[in-house]
N, C-alpha and C positions, 0 to 999 in steps of 0.2 A: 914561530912562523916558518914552518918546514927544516927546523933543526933538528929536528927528531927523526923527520924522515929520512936525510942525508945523512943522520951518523948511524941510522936503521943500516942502509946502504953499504955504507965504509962497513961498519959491522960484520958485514955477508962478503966481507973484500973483495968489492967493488970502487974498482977508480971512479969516483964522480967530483966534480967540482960546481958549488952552486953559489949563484947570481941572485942575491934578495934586492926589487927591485921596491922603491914608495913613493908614493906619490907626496910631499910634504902638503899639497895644495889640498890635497884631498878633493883634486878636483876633474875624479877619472881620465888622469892623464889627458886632459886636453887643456891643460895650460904650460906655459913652459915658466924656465926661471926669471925671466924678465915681467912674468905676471900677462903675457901675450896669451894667446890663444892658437899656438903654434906644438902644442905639446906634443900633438902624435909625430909630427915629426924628428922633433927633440928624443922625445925617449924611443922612436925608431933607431934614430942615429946610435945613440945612447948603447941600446942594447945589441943590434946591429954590432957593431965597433968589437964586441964581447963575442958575441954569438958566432963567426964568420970564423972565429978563429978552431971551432970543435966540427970534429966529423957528427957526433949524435949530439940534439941538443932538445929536452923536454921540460916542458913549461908546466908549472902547476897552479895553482891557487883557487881562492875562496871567495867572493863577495868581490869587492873592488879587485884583487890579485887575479878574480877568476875574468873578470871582464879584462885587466891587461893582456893575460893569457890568450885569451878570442881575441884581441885588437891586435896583438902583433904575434899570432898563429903562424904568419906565413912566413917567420923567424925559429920554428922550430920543426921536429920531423915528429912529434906526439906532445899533447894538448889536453891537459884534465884540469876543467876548471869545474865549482862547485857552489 
């Protein structure tokens, strides 16, 4: 799940550091851990908390990862979801 692309990265010596985010509910991040239905905000916070701390921050993913990707886009400055 995108280990290959960030040691692709390091490889070409590129500082990057990555963030594997999941959802255990499997339940497109709109549940949180209390089993609520507060998740976009939870893993707002969540990655938020993470994210605030880098000048460039790019979000990737696939199927469920890809729709995280689009739901919390306005947490990153480039966006490929798939």
């Amino acid at each position: 799940q995108g280990q290959a692309e960030v040691r692709a990265l390091r490889d070409a010596s590129l500082k990057v550091d990555a963030l594997y985010v999941c959802d255990p509910a499997n339940a497109w991040y709109l549940q949180d851990p209390d089993f609520g239905w507060n998740g976009l905000a939870y893993y707002d916070h969540k990655i938020r908390s993470i994210t605030q701390r880098y000048k460039h921050v790019f979000m990737w993913g696939g199927s469920m990862g890809g729709s995280a990707a689009l739901l919390f886009a306005c947490l990153a400055d480039c966006v490929h979801a798939f």
